[in-house]
Residue, then its C-alpha position, 0 to 999 in steps of 0.5 A: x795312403x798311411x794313416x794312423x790314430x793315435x787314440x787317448x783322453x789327452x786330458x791334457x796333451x803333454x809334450x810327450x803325446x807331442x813328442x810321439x806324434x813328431x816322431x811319427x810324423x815321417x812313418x804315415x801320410x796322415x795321423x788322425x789325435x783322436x779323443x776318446x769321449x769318456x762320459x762318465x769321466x770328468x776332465x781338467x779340460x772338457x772334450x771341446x777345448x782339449x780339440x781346440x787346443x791339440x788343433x792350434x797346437x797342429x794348425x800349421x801341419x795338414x798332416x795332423x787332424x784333431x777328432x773325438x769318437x765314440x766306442x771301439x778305437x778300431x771301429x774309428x780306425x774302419x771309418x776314417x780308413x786307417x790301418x794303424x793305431x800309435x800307441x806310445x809307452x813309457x815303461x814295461x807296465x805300459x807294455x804289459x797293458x797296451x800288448x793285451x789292447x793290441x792283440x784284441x785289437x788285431x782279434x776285432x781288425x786284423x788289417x790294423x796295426x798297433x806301432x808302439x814307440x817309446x817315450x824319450x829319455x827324461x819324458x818317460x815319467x810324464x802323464x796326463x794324470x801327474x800333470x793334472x795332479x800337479x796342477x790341482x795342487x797348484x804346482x808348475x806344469x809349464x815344463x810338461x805341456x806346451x805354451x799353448x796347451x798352457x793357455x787353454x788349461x788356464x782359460x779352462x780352470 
């Protein structure tokens, strides 16, 4: 069986994670959305409600599970029994960054491989960090994450 993790804070989840996880979707048998719990950082949204939201985003597809973990992303992959990690990339800095996370990867788990798919024409410039710096300023993010994940941030904010 092929299963995958996509690890991130997804803090929120945009429609280029969603993008992502639907075209990677007929590669594996099972991808695991796995928040990364971070707590020292202080989110849009808090760590339950990011699960819940990504979940009912997913709750039609058995394919996608939803968890939190702790720690090294290849110490959750060991326990779950995953050899793939998905890693998306919008740009060359991108590259540069998640190369140095992958080959460090493969030092610690060399049974787990990173995939790296590129982000969309027109989704590149998207990221969890324009989208809550948007927001914070009061301007319109409807176009940059899904009706649902909208109405979890509306209820969280």
């Amino acid at each position: 069986m092929k299963i995958a993790v996509f690890p991130g804070s997804f803090d929120p989840f945009t429609i280029a994670h969603q993008d992502l996880i639907n075209r990677a979707l007929p590669l594996f048998d099972k991808i695991y959305i796995a928040i990364g719990i971070n707590s020292s950082k202080v989110g849009m949204m808090d760590v339950d409600s990011r699960k819940i939201s990504i979940s009912e985003l997913y709750s039609d597809n058995d394919q996608v599970e939803v968890s939190f973990y702790n720690g090294l992303t290849v110490d959750y992959c060991q326990s779950i029994g995953a050899n793939y990690i998905i890693r998306g990339l919008r740009n060359g800095t991108d590259l540069d960054y998640e190369n140095i996370i992958a080959q460090n990867n493969l030092i610690l788990a060399p049974q787990i491989e990173t995939y790296f798919l590129l982000s969309r024409s027109g989704e590149a410039h998207i990221s969890s960090t324009i989208v809550r710096d948007i927001w914070k300023n009061g301007g319109d993010i409807s176009h940059l994450v899904s009706p649902i994940i909208l109405k979890h941030i509306k209820k969280s904010n």
